[in-house]
Every structure is written in C-alpha cells, then in structure tokens.
C-alpha positions as CSV (number, residue, x, y, z in Angstrom):
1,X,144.5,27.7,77.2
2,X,144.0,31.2,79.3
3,X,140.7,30.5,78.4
4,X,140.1,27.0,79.6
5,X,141.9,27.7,82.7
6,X,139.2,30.6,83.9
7,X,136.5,28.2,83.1
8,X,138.0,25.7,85.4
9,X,138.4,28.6,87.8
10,X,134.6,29.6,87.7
11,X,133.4,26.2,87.8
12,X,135.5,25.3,90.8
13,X,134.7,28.7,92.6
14,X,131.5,30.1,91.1
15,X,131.8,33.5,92.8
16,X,134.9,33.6,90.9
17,X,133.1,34.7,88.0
18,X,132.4,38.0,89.5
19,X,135.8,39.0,89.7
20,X,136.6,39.0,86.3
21,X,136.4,42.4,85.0
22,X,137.5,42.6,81.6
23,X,137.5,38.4,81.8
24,X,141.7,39.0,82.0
25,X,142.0,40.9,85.3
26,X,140.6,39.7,89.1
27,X,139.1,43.0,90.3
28,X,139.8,42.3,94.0
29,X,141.5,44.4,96.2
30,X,142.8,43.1,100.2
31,X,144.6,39.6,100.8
32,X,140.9,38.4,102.3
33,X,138.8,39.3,99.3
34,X,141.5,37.9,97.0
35,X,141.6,34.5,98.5
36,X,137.9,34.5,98.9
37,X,137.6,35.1,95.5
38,X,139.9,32.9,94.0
39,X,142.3,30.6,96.4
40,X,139.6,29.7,98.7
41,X,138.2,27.5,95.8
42,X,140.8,25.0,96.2
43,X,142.3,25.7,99.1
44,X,139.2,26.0,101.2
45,X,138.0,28.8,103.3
46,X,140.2,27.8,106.4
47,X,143.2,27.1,104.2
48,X,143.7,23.5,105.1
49,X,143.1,22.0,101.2
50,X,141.1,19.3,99.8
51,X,141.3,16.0,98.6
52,X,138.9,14.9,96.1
53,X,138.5,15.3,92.0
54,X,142.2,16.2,93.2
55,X,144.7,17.2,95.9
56,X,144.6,20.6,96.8
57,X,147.5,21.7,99.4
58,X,146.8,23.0,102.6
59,X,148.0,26.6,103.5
60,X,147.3,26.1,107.3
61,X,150.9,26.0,108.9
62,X,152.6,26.1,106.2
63,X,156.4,26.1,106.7
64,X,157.0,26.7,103.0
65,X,155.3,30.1,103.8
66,X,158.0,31.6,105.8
67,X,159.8,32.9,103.0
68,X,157.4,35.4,100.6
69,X,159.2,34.0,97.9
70,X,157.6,31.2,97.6
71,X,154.1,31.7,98.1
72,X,154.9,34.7,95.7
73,X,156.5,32.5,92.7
74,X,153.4,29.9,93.4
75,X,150.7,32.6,93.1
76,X,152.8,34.3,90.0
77,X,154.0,31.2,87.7
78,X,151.9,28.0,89.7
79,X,153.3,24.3,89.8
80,X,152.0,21.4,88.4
81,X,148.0,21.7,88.8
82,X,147.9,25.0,90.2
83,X,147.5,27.8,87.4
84,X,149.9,30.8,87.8
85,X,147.7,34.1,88.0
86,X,150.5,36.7,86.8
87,X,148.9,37.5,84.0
88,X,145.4,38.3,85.9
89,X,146.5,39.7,89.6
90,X,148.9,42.7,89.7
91,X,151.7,43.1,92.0
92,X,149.6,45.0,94.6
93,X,147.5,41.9,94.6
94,X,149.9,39.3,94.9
95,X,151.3,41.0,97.5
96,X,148.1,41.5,99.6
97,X,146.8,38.1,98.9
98,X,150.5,36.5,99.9
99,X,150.7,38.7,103.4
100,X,147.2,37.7,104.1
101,X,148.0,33.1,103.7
102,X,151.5,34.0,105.6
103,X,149.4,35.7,108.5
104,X,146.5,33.7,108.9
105,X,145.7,29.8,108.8
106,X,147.6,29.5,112.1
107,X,151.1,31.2,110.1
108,X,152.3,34.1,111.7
109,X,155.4,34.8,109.2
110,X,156.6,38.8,110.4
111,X,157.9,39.9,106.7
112,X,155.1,41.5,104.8
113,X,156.1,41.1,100.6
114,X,155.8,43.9,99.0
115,X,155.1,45.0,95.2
116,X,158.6,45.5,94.7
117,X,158.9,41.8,96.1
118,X,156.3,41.0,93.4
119,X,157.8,42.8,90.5
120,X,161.4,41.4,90.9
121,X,159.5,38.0,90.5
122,X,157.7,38.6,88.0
C-alpha cells in the first residue's frame, strides 16, 4: 500500500521523485520546499486546488487553517483521498510545511506549530 501510494505521489508530482531519499523519507527541509515538493502536486502552486481526475481542496483562505491542529492531523494521518505522510515527513517538517500553508495563500494565521505540536499528534 506505502508502495502504491508514492507511485501515485510521483506520478502526480514528478519532481516528487527526487525527494525520496531512502524511497521512505521526503528529504526536504522549509515549509516552501516541502510543499513544492509534495503538496503543490494536488494542491497547486498557489494553493487554491484542482478539480479534475479528482477534487483537490484549496488551501487559499482557508478558515480550517486557523487552528495548527488541523492542517497538522491532515498532513500526519490524511482524510479520505489525501495520503497521511507521518510515516515519511518528521515533526520538523510537518511543522515547517504547516506554518508555511497557514501564512501564505492569502492565510495569515499568527500561531507558528511547533515539533512539539507535531509530536503530541503523532
């Protein structure tokens, strides 16, 4: 299943491929470079989402946002289509790439998440 789930990755984001070190772990570091690498895939390079082979949410004023929890859980454990990435981002990652969707995209959300944010979620 982990398996399938990358391949989808790297054929829906190409330059995905590159990121995959040991094929288990993204190797990028910064909120930008992670969601380049990986979110920006689905949920475009503005963050305002797709509709096509499937719907892909926008992140672009986001009210859901406001609260790092939830971006956090979503990026961690995913819901419904959306693969969950805790096995392949650490904490430090989750937490840039989180604090980078709640302060661009036309969100402004104050409350940076931290790794200790990330780990409790885990």
């Amino acid at each position: 299943m982990k398996r399938l789930l990358i391949s989808l990755l790297v054929a829906a984001h190409p330059a995905a491929a590159q990121s995959f070190g040991s094929r288990t772990h993204f190797t990028e570091a910064g909120g930008r470079e992670i969601y380049s690498g990986i979110c920006a895939g689905c949920h475009m390079a503005d963050g305002r989402g797709a509709v096509g082979a499937g719907a892909y949410p926008a992140l672009a004023q986001d009210a859901r946002l406001a609260d790092p929890a939830y971006p956090i859980a979503m990026v961690l454990h995913g819901a419904g289509a959306m693969p969950g990435f805790a096995a392949t981002l650490s904490d430090r990652q989750v937490a840039e790439v989180v604090a980078y969707i709640r302060t661009h995209f036309g969100n402004a959300y104050a409350r940076t998440p931290t790794e200790a944010d990330v780990h409790a979620a885990r």
